[in-house]
N, C-alpha and C positions, 0 to 999 in steps of 0.2 A: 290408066296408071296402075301399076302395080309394087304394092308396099314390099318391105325385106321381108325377111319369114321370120317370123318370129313365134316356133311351137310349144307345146307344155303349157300349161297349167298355170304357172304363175309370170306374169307378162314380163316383169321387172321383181329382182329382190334385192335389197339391201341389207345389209349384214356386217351392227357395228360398225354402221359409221361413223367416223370423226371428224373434226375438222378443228382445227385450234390455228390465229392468227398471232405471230408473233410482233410482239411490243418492245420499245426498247426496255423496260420492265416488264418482264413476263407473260403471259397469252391469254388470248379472248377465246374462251370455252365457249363458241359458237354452238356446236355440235359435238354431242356428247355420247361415241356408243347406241346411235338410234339402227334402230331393227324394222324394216318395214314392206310386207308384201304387198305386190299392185296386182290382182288380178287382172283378167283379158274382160272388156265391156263391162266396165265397171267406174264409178267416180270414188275414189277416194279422198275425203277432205283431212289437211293437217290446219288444225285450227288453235292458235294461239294468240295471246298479244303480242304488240311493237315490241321486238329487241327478244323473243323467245328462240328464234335460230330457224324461221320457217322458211324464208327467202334462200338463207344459206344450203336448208338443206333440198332445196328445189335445183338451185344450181349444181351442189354435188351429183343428184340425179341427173341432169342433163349433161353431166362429166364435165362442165364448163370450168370449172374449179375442181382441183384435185384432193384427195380425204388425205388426214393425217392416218388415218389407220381405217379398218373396214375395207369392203367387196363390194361390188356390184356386179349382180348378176342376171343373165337374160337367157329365159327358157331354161335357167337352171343352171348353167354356166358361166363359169366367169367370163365378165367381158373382154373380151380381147383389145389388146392396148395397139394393134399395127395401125397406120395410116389410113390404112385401105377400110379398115373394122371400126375405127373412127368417124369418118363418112357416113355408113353404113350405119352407126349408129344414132347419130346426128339425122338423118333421115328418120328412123325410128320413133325417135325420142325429139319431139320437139317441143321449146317454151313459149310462155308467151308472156309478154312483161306486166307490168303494174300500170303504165303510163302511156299510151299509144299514142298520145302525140312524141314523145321524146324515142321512142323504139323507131319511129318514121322516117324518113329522111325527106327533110322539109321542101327540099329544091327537085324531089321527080313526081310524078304523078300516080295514082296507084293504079294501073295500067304497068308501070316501070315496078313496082312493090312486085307485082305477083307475076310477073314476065321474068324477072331475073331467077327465082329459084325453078321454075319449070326448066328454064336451059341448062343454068349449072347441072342441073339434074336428067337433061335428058328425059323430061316428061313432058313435053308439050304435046305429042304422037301429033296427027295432022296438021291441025290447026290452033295455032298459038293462041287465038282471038277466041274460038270457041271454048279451051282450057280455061281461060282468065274468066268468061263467061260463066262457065258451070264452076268455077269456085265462090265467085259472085254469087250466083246461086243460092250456093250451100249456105252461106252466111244470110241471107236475104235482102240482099243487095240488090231487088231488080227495079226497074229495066238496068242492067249493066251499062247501059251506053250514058246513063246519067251521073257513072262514079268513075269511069275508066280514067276519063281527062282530069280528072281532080285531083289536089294536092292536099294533104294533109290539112292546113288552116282551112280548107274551104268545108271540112267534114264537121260534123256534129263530135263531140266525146265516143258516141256510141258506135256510129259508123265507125271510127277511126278505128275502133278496136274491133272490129270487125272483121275491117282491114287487113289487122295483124293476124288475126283468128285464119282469115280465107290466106295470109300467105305461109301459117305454120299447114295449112292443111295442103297446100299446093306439091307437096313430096311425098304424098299418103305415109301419113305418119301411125306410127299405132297405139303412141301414149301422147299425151296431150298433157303437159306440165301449162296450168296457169296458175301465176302468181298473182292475188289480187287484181284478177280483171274485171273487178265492179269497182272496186273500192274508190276510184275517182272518177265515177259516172256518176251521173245525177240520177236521185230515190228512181223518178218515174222512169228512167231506159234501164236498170239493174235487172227488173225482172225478164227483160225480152234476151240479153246478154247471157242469162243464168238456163231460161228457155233454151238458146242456142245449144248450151254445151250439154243439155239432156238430151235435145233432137239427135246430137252426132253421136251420142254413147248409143242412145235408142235405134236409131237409123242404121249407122255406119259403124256400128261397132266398138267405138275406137275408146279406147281408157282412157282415162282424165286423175290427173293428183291436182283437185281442188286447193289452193293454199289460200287461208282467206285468216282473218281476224274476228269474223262474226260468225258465231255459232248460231246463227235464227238461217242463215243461209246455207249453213252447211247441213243441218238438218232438213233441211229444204228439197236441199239438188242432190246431197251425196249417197253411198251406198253404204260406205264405211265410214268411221270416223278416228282420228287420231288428234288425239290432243296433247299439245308441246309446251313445254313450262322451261326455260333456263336454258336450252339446250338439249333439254330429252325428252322423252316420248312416257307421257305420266298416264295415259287410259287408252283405250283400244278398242275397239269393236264395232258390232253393226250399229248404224247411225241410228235406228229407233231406240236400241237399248240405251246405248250412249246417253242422247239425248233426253229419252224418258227417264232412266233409269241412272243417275251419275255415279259410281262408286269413287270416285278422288274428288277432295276438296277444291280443286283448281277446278275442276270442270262445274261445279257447283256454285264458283264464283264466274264462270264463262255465263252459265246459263242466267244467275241472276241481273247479270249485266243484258241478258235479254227474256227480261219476262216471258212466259208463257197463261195466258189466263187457265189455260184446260190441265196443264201440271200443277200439284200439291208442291207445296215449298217443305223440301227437308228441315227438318230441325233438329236430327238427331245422325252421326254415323253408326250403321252398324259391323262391331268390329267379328273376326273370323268365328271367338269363340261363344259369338250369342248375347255379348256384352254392346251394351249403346256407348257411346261418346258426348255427353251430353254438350249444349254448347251454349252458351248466353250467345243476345242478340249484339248486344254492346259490345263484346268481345271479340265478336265477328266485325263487326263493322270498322272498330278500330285498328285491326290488324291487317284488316283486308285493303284499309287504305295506302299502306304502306309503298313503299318503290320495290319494283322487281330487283331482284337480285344483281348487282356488278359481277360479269361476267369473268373478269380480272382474276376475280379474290373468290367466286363461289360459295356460296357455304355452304360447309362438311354436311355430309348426311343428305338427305333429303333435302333437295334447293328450294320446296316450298315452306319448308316448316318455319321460316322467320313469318309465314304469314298466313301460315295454315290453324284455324279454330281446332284442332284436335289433335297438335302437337302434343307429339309426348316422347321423355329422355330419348330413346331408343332415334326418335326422330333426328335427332341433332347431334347423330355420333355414326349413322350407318344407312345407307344407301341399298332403300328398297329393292327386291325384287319383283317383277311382274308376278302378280297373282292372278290365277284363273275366277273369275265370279262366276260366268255363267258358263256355256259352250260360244264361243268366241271372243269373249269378256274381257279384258283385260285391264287390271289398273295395277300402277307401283305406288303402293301406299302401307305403310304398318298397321292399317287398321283391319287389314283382309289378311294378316298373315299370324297363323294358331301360334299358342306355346310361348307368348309372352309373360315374363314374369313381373311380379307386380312392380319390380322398382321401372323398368321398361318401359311397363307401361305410366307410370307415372305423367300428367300432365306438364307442358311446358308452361300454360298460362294457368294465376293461381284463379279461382271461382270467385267470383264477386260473394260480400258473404251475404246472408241471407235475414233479413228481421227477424232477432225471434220473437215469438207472443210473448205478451206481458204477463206476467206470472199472476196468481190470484193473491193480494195479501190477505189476512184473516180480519176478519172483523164478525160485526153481529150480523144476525139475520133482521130481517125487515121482521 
């Protein structure tokens, strides 16, 4: 089987994404202006919580849904919109769901799953039966002869998605969009699931946009990291830095939602011009519990600062730009960006005040 061609340097790029759904009052800021390169044999994780726009923007990569605004581009060019270039890229670019029993079709067997795209596509070459096999295979599915006649209910969680895995790979595909394909497998099959999709980046080349919720996995499996807050892309870079290293307050609350024993717990931001951000524990914990943002009504500025510990004016009036931290670095936060003035930088939440000591009254000496 032989994949499309797909050359250059950056496998897939995105550029200012949008995507806004319309309401009968007003639209769902889905996806916000997100910017994002996928290099060739690489996994890149976009990792957020429920309702951050990561599924959304998984689909807009796989053009399944169309941007309100933004490009997409392959090998450096735009992707081309004809029928035929469609196909073509569908082939390329394949997803894979959240759910594998519901992506399945309950009434054929998965023999019938991974038979049908090899013909649409004119890749079976010989033998159809040998194809089904060696996709089998790849997933570790063997003996073959003990999955071929089976239907979806008769699989385990794991296999099922397996399943799906060996029928997105069944058109050599060269990016591999999975959307939470652990997240409703059981603890003990997640890691063999999570093994698979480094085997196929490590083995076969093939790129992977990890979309996940849990940052302990995405530090795990991926290469890069992007992390999504509201609709955009709030940090960026390689996944050890990322992860060891967090320069946005979101991702600081991603990570504390999964401890690390061998990581230091921040307890201070440091801001561009050398100055810290100090932050009570209390103040943290209270804010942090709040509800994300309504995607509806957004708010102005910065979409974390209703619940970010280092808000300050600037935050609640004007919409970051990505700052450079290290060499690949990347966060949108006010705290990395020079040349604020002090009302600016002014805090949004006041400082718990502090006891002072008791003064000495006068009296005699012993």
């Amino acid at each position: 089987m032989t994949a499309p061609v797909l050359t250059g340097k950056a496998l897939l790029e995105a550029r200012g994404l949008t995507r806004h759904f319309p309401l009968r009052r007003g639209l769902v800021h889905a996806v916000d202006d997100v910017s994002l390169t996928v290099p060739p044999a690489s996994i890149t994780a976009i990792v957020g919580e429920s309702g951050s726009g990561k599924s959304t923007l998984a689909r807009l990569l796989a053009r399944l849904i169309k941007p309100t605004s933004g490009e997409l581009l392959v090998d450096g060019a735009a992707a081309p919109t004809s029928a035929r270039a469609r196909r073509d890229y569908a082939r390329a670019v394949q997803l894979v769901l959240q759910d594998p029993f519901s992506s399945l079709n309950p009434v054929h067997d998965v023999r019938y799953h991974l038979a049908r795209p090899l013909k649409v596509h004119k890749l079976a070459g010989g033998s159809l039966d040998e194809a089904i096999d060696g996709l089998l295979a790849r997933v570790s599915l063997t003996p073959a002869a003990n999955f071929t006649g089976k239907y979806p209910h008769e699989l385990s969680g794991g296999q099922r998605q397996r399943v799906a895995i060996a029928r997105a790979l069944a058109v050599a595909p060269r990016l591999l969009l999975a959307d939470e394909p652990v997240s409703m497998l059981d603890v003990s099959i997640r890691l063999g699931v999570l093994n698979l999709l480094a085997d196929l980046r490590e083995n076969d080349g093939l790129a992977i946009v990890y979309v996940t919720h849990d940052i302990a996995s995405a530090r795990y499996l991926a290469d890069f990291v992007a992390v999504m807050y509201a609709g955009r892309i709030v940090e960026s870079g390689p996944a050890a830095t990322v992860t060891g290293e967090p320069a946005h307050p979101y991702t600081e609350l991603l990570l504390g939602a999964a401890p690390d024993p061998g990581r230091a717990q921040s307890v201070v931001a440091e801001r561009a011009d050398g100055t810290v951000a100090e932050r009570a524990d209390d103040t943290v914990a209270e804010r942090t519990r709040t509800a994300p943002p309504n995607l509806v009504t957004p708010p102005p500025g910065c979409r974390f600062h209703p619940r970010c510990p280092h808000a300050m004016r600037i935050c609640a009036s004007q919409v970051p730009a990505m700052a450079q931290i290290s060499a690949g670095h990347h966060s949108a936060c006010w705290l990395h960006v020079g040349g604020l003035d002090t009302a600016q930088r002014t805090p949004l939440i006041s400082k718990p005040a502090k006891d002072k000591p008791a003064e000495d009254k006068p009296g005699k000496e012993a």
